[in-house]
Steps between C-alpha positions, in 0.01 A plus 500: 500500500629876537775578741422738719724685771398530869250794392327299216675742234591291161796563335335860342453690824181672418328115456399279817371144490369309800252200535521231276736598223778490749432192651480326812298508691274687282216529752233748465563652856896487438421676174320771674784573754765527203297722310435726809893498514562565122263790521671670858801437298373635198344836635799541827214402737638396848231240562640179440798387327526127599296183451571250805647184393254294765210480225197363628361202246090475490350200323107542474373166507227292677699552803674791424895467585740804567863498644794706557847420590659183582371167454622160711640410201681825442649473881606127410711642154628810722602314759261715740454404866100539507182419631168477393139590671157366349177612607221351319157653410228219633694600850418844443140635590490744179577146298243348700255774432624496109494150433859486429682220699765422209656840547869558677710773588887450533751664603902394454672677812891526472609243778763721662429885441072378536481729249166410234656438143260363336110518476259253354077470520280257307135531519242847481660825479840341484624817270381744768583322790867479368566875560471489870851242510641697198475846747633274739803370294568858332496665877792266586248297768511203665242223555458639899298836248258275481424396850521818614243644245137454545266393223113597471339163605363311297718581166743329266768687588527345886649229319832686520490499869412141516787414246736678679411326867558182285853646393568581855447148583761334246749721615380425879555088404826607360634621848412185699651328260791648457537707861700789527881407655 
């Protein structure tokens, strides 16, 4: 693999590599965003000069699968205090409509600051349909974003509402189990 500084310049100044050469995680729309940042860099262009390290991961399969940010697992090996919010497609009209009742959206919700830290969606249009909690994540939100947002009816995308009441809730059971002193 090359090494690259934090403007994708090799060693010789005048030559940039990006994508695969430098390795992970050697995505195609990582690659993009480090070549639009080798050539700002390259030609003093004040567009962009940083690729965010919250990468969004698609996996087009029969369902399609797309994440970003934490995972359960991830909050277990950090030692994160966290929730997590499901909202499943066959509860969802657009599903309905669709045909697909095996899809999920999830989000992990930071159990203290509510803030979302980690997006994942199984099922159709799982790689678009991350974006909306990636905004979300990028912007700083929490999970109350998405209750206080309002989704065309029927789509996909309500999911994220529906996820996030089901957040809500674990961290609702949380306080009557533990009640505030």
């Amino acid at each position: 693999y090359l090494k690259v500084d934090e403007n994708y310049a090799t060693a010789l100044p005048h030559v940039y590599a990006v994508g695969d050469v430098i390795g992970f995680p050697a995505l195609a729309s990582t690659s993009m965003e480090q070549a639009r940042v080798a050539v700002c860099h390259a030609f003093s262009l004040d567009y962009k000069s940083s690729v965010l390290t919250n990468l969004p991961y698609g996996i087009y399969t029969i369902p399609e699968v797309s994440c970003v940010g934490e995972t359960e697992q991830s909050c277990v090996e950090k030692n994160l205090d966290y929730v997590v919010g499901r909202a499943f497609y066959k509860d969802n009209a657009r599903g309905q409509i669709t045909g697909d009742l095996e899809g999920m959206t999830k989000l992990v919700v930071h159990g203290r600051t509510r803030q979302v830290i980690g997006v994942h969606v199984i099922g159709e249009r799982a790689s678009e349909l991350v974006h909306i909690g990636q905004a979300v994540m990028q912007l700083g939100g929490k999970v109350d974003t998405f209750i206080e947002m309002v989704f065309n009816y029927p789509t996909l995308s309500e999911s994220f509402k529906y996820a996030a009441y089901a957040a809500l809730g674990e961290l609702a059971k949380r306080k009557s189990v533990h009640p505030p002193r």
